[in-house]
C-alpha positions in Angstrom: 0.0 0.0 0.0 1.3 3.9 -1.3 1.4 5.5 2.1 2.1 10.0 1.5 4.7 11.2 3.2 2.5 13.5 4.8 0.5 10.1 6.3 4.2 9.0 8.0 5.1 12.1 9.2 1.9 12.7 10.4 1.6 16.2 9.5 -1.9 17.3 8.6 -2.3 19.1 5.1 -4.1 22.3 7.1 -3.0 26.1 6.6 -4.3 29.0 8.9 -7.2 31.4 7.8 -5.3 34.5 6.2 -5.8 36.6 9.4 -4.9 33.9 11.9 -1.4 33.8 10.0 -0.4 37.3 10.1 -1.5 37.5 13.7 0.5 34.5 14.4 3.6 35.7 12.6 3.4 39.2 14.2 3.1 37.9 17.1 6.8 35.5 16.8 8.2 38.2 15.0 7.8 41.1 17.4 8.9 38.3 20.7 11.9 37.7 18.5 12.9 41.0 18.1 12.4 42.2 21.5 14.2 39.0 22.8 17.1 39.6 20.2 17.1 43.4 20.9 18.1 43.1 24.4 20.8 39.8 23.8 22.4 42.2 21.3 22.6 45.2 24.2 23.7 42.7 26.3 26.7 41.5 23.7 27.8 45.3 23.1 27.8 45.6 26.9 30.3 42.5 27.1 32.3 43.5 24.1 32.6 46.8 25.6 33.8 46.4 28.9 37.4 44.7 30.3 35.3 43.6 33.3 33.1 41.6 31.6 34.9 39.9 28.6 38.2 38.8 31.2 35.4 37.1 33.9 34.9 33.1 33.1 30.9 33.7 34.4 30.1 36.5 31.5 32.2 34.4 28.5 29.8 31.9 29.5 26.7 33.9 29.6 27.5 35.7 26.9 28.1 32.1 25.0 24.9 31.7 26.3 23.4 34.9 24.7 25.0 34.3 21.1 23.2 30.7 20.9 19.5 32.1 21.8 19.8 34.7 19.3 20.8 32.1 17.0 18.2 29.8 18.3 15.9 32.3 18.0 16.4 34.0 14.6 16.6 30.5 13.1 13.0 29.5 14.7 11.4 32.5 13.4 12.7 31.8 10.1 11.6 28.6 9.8 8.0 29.7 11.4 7.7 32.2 8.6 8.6 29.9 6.0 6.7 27.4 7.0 4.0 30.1 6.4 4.7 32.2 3.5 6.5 28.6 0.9 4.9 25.8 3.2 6.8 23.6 1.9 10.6 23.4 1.1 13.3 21.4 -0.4 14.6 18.6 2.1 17.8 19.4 1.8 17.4 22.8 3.0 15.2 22.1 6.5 17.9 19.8 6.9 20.2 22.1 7.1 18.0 24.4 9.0 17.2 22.1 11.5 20.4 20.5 12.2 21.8 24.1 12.8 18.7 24.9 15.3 19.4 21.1 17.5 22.8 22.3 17.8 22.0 25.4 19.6 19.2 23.9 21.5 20.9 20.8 22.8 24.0 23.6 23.9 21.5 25.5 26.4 21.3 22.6 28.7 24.9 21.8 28.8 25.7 25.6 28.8 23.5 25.8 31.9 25.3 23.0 33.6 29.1 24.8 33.1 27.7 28.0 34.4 26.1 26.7 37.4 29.3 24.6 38.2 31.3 27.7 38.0 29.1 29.3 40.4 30.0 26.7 42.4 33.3 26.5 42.2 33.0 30.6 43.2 30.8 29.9 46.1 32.4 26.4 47.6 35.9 26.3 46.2 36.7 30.4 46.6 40.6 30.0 47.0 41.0 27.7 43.8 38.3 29.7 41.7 40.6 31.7 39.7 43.1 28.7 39.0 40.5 26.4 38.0 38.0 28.6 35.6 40.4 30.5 33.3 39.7 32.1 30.2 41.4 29.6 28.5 39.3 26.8 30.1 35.9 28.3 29.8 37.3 28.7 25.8 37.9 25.2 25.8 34.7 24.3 27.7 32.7 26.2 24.9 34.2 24.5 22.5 33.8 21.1 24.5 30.0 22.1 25.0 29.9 22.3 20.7 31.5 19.2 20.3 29.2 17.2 22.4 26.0 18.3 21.1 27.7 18.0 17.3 28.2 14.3 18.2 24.4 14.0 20.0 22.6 15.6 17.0 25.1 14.8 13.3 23.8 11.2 13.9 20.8 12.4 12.8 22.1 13.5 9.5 23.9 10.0 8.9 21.1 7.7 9.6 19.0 9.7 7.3 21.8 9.4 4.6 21.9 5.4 5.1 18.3 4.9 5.0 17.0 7.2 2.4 17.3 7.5 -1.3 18.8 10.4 -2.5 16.0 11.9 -4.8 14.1 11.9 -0.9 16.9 15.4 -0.7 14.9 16.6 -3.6 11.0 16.2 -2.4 9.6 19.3 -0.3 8.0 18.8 3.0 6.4 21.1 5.9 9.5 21.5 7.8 10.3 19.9 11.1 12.5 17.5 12.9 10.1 14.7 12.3 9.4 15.4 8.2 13.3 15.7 7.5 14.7 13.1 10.4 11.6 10.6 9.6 13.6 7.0 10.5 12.5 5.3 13.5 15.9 4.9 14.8 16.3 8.3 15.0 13.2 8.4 17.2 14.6 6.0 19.5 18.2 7.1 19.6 16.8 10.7 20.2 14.6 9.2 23.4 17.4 8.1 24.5 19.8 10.7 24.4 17.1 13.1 26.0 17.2 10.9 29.1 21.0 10.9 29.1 20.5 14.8 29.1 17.8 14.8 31.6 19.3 13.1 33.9 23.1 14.3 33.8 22.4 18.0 33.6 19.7 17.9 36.7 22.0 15.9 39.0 24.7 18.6 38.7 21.8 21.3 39.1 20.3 19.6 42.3 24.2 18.6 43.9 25.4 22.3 43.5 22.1 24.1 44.5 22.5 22.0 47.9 25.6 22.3 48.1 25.6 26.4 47.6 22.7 26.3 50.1 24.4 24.6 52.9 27.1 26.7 52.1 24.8 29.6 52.0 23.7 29.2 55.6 26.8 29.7 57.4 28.6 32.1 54.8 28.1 35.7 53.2 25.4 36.9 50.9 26.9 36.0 48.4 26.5 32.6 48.8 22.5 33.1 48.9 22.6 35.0 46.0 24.7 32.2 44.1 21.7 29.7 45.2 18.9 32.1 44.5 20.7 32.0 40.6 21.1 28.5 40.1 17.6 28.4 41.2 16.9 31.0 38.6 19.1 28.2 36.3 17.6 25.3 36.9 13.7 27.3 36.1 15.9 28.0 32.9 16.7 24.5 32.7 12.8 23.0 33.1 12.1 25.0 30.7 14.6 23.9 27.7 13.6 20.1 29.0 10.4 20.8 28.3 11.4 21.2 24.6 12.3 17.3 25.3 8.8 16.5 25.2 7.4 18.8 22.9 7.3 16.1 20.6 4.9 14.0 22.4 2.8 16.8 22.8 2.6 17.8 19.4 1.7 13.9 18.6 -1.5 14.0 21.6 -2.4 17.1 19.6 -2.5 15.4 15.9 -4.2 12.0 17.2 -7.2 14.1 19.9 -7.5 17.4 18.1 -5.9 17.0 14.4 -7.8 20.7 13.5 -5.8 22.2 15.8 -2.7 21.2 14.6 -1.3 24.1 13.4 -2.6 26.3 16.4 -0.6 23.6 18.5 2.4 24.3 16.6 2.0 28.1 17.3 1.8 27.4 20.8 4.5 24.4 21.5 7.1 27.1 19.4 6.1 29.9 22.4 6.5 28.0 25.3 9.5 25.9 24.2 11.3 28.0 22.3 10.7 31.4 23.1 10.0 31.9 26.7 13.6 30.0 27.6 15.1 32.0 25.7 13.4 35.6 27.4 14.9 34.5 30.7 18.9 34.7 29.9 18.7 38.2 29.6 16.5 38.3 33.2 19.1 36.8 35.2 22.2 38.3 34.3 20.6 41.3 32.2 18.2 42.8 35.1 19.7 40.4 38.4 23.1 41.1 38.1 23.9 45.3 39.3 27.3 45.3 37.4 25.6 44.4 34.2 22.4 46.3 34.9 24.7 49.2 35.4 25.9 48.9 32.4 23.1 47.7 30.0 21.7 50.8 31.4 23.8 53.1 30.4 23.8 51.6 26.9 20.1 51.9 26.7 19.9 55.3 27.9 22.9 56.3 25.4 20.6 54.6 22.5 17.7 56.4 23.6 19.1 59.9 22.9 20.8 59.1 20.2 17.3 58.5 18.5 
């Protein structure tokens, strides 16, 4: 039996009234540039300032910044183009999508290094500034690429085994499932989520208790430190829900297949956007060294204009 791809994917052939699109796209187009608006102040305020780029907490956060806008403006495009062509080359959403896991799976770990290094500040004070150098956080970065190029590329190569290559040359509604459609891929993804899952929150939970025992008999600071990785690991629950975003979207298309595409609109708010608006909250608006002077960069913007 002749099964369309659109059966195996399980994407429904439904588009949004006229009005419901641009309302939709206004709405992900405006978050997106707010969002990206204040990363980029952000940035300037790092490149701008010796205190900032020689710290091994901003190069991270900073790291961090650089791969939500990335995330971001890459989600957007694909949400618009998934409105305005539909449909694209295979080829191309491969590409597309590949780049987008890469900075999705790098929040998580990104996270993790950040909230070790406030550890590390809070617990190990005497041996902080021999253990995180520049040079390591460099290396860490790159270490933090690496490891989500050899979680998601596999991806990529299972597809190339198991599919013909004119399948590079059909068009489909682009997403993970349409362009990664094997059912190893399915299963090797589960599993890698878990790895993720569980890794990631064991070194959130051991250095939140660990900074709030410490926080109990030591300065401020210390409480600060544990209200942040706090702050980190509602960050974190966040980008894990994008784990099971998936399984969502699947509920959706089997109970309420109409409502696919309005399921789609929402899934992309709350697990890719709203993660990303929190970045900038914790070290943009939390932090009074970078508040100071994101500030001052704002106000200098504003009368310019």
């Amino acid at each position: 039996m002749n099964i369309s791809i659109a059966n195996v994917t399980g994407v429904p052939d439904y588009r949004d009234s006229f009005t419901k699109a641009v309302i939709k796209n206004v709405i992900v187009v405006v978050l997106s540039i707010s969002i990206n608006y204040i990363n980029a102040g952000l940035i300037h305020t790092f490149c701008g300032n010796q205190i900032f780029n020689t710290n091994p907490r901003y190069i991270l956060f900073v790291h961090l910044v650089i791969n939500d806008m990335i995330q971001v403006t890459l989600t957007v495009a694909l949400f618009i183009i998934s409105y305005i062509l539909y449909k694209i080359h295979v080829f191309v959403c491969c590409i597309l999508i590949l780049i987008a896991l890469f900075t999705t799976e790098n929040t998580p770990l990104n996270l993790a290094c950040m909230a070790m290094e406030c550890y590390i500040a809070i617990c190990i004070p005497l041996r902080h500034a021999q253990i995180c150098t520049i040079k390591r956080m460099r290396l860490l970065i790159s270490l933090i690429w690496i490891t989500s190029l050899v979680s998601v590329l596999p991806d990529l190569f299972i597809t190339l085994a198991t599919e013909p290559l004119d399948y590079f040359n059909t068009r489909v509604f682009c997403l993970r499932e349409t362009a990664f459609r094997s059912p190893r891929i399915i299963e090797r993804r589960n599993i890698t989520y878990i790895v993720y899952l569980v890794l990631v929150w064991c070194i959130i939970f051991f250095i939140y208790f660990r900074i709030m025992f410490t926080a109990r008999i030591a300065s401020r600071h210390a409480k600060k430190a544990r209200n942040t990785v706090l702050l980190h690991g509602l960050q974190l629950l966040l980008c894990m829900a994008t784990y099971a975003e998936h399984l969502v979207k699947q509920a959706v298309l089997q109970w309420l297949p109409k409502y696919y595409s309005d399921s789609l609109f929402v899934c992309y708010i709350i697990f890719q956007i709203l993660p990303r608006s929190i970045s900038s909250l914790i070290y943009g608006i939390r932090d009074k060294t970078f508040r100071k002077h994101l500030k001052r960069y704002l106000l200098c913007k504003v009368s310019l204009h």
